[in-house]
N, C-alpha and C positions, 0 to 999 in steps of 0.2 A: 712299654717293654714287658712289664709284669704281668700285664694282661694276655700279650702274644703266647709268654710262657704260660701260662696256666689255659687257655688253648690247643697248646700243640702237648700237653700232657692229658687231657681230656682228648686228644687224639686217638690216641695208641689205644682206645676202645673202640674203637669207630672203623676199623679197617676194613675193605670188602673184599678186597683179595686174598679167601684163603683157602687154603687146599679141599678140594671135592663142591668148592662153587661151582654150580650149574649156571649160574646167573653172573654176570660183575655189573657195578654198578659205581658213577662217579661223575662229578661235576666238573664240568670242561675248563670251566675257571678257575677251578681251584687248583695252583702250581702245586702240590701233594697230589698225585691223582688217587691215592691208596685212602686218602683222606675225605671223612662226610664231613664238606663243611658246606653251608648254602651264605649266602652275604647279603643281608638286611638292605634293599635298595641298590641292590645290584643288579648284573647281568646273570643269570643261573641258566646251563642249560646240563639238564639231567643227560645222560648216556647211559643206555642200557643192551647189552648183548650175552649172549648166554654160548655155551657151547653142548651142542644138541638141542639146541631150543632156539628156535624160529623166532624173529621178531615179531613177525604177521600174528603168531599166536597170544603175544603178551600185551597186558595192560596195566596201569597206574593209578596207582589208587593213596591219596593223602590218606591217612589215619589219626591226623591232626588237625583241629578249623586252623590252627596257624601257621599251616601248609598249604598254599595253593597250588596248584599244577595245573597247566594248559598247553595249547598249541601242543599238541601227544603229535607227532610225523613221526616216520619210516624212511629210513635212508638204507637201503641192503639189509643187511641183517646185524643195524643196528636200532632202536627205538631214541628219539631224542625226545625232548619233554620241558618246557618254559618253567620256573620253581620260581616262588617268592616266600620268603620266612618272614612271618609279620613278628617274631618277640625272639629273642636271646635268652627268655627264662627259662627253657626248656628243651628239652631233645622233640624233634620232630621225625615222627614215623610215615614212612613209606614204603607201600606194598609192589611187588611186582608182580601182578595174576596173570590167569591163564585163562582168554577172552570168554572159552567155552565152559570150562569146569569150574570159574570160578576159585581155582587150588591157588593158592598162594606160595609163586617158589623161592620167592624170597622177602624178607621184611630188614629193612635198616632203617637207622636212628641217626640224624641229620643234628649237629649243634649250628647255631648260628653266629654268625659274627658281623659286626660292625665294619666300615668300609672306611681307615683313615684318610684325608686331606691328600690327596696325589701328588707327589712334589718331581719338580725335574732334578737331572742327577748327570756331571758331566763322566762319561765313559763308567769309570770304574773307580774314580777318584770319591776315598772316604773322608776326606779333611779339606776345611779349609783354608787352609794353608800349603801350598804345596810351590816345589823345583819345578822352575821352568822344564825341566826335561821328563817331569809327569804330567804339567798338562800338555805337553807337546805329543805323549804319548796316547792319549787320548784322539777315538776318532768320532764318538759322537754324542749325542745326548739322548739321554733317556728319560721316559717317565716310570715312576715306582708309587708302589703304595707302602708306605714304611711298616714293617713287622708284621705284612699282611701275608695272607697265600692268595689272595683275590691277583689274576690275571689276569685280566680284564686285555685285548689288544691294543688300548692304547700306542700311538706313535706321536713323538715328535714333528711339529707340522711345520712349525719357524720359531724363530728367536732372533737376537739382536745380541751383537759381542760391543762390548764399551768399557773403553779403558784411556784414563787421564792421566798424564805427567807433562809436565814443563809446559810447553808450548803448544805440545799435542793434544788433541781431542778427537779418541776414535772411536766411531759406528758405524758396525758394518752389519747390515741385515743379512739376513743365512734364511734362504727357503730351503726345508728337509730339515732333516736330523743328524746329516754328516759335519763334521767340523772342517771346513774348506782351507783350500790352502792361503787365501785371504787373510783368513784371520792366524794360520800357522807362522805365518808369516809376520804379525803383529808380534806375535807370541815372543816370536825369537828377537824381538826389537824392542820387549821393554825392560828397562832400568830394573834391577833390582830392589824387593817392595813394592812395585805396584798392583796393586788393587784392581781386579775387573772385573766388570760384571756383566751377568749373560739377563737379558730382560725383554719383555714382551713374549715372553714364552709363551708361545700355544701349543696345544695337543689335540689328536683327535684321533676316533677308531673310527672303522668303517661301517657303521650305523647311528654316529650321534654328530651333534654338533661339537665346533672348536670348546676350550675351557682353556682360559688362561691360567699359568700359574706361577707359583713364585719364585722374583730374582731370585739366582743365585750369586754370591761374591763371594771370588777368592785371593786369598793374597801368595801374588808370588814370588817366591824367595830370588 
């Protein structure tokens, strides 16, 4: 958390959108889009468009060896552009030029950040411990990266709901990321205090493979 914060105040240097920019400039994944931040073994894709300025005209240029840039495509008259930050010691510079004259119409300073452990998250629920009538309010699971702005599209691929008392022993596998009425339906059936947990959790975005990740258990009142 200490480190989040001392990030997002090393932010408030770093903004690209400000008055009489020709150029903007911002990374797709980063939930701040006002924010240079690039993510150490992450997904990075640069976005650049300008107003009165052509994309066709502009190019990319690192100003840092621990700034790479690749894969430069044209999409209308926006430029996108692949980014990998190889160190966090430093601010990374990036030029935006102009194919023919070489003029540079804009330069920013890129901080980089580390990419925490992805965990799932059910709905909106911040405690473990919660009223039947908040996890019921819950409709589905999510994955996050804790204190991050890394957005990466992760979804919800499946999981498993499991919960024990008395006599009972239930699992019920869940394909997607919505919470079904299956297990809503558990929900409103168990005693007060039981314990349940969501497990076998996988996620996945639409260019990587699955990643499992961890139970969550909550007790409900």
């Amino acid at each position: 958390m200490k480190q989040f914060a001392v990030l997002m105040l090393l932010l408030c240097s770093h903004l690209v959108y400000g008055k009489g920019d020709s150029v903007n400039v911002r990374n797709l994944y980063c939930a701040m889009a006002d924010s240079m931040v690039l993510f150490v073994e992450g997904n990075n894709v640069i976005q650049v468009y300008g107003v009165g300025v052509s994309a066709a005209e502009l190019k990319l240029k690192s100003l840092d060896r621990a700034l790479r840039i690749g894969d430069i495509k044209q999409h209308g008259d926006t430029l996108t552009a692949l980014a990998m930050p190889y160190t966090t010691a430093k601010k990374l510079r990036l030029a935006v030029v102009n194919k023919k004259t070489n003029k540079i119409y804009k330069e920013v300073s890129f901080v980089a950040a580390t990419i925490p452990e992805p965990r799932a998250k059910v709905g909106a629920l911040k405690d473990s411990i919660v009223t039947k009538k908040e996890l019921l309010n819950q409709d589905n699971m999510q994955m996050i990266f804790p204190n991050s702005l890394y957005s990466y599209p992760y979804r919800i691929q499946k999981y498993t709901f499991k919960a024990q008392y008395k006599d009972k022993n239930i699992s019920i596998p869940v394909q997607g990321l919505f919470i079904p009425i299956e297990v809503k339906k558990a929900v409103k059936e168990l005693p007060p205090n039981t314990v349940v947990r969501f497990t076998d959790i996988m996620a996945t975005c639409p260019d990587c493979a699955g990643r499992q990740l961890r139970d969550i258990k909550i007790l409900v009142r």
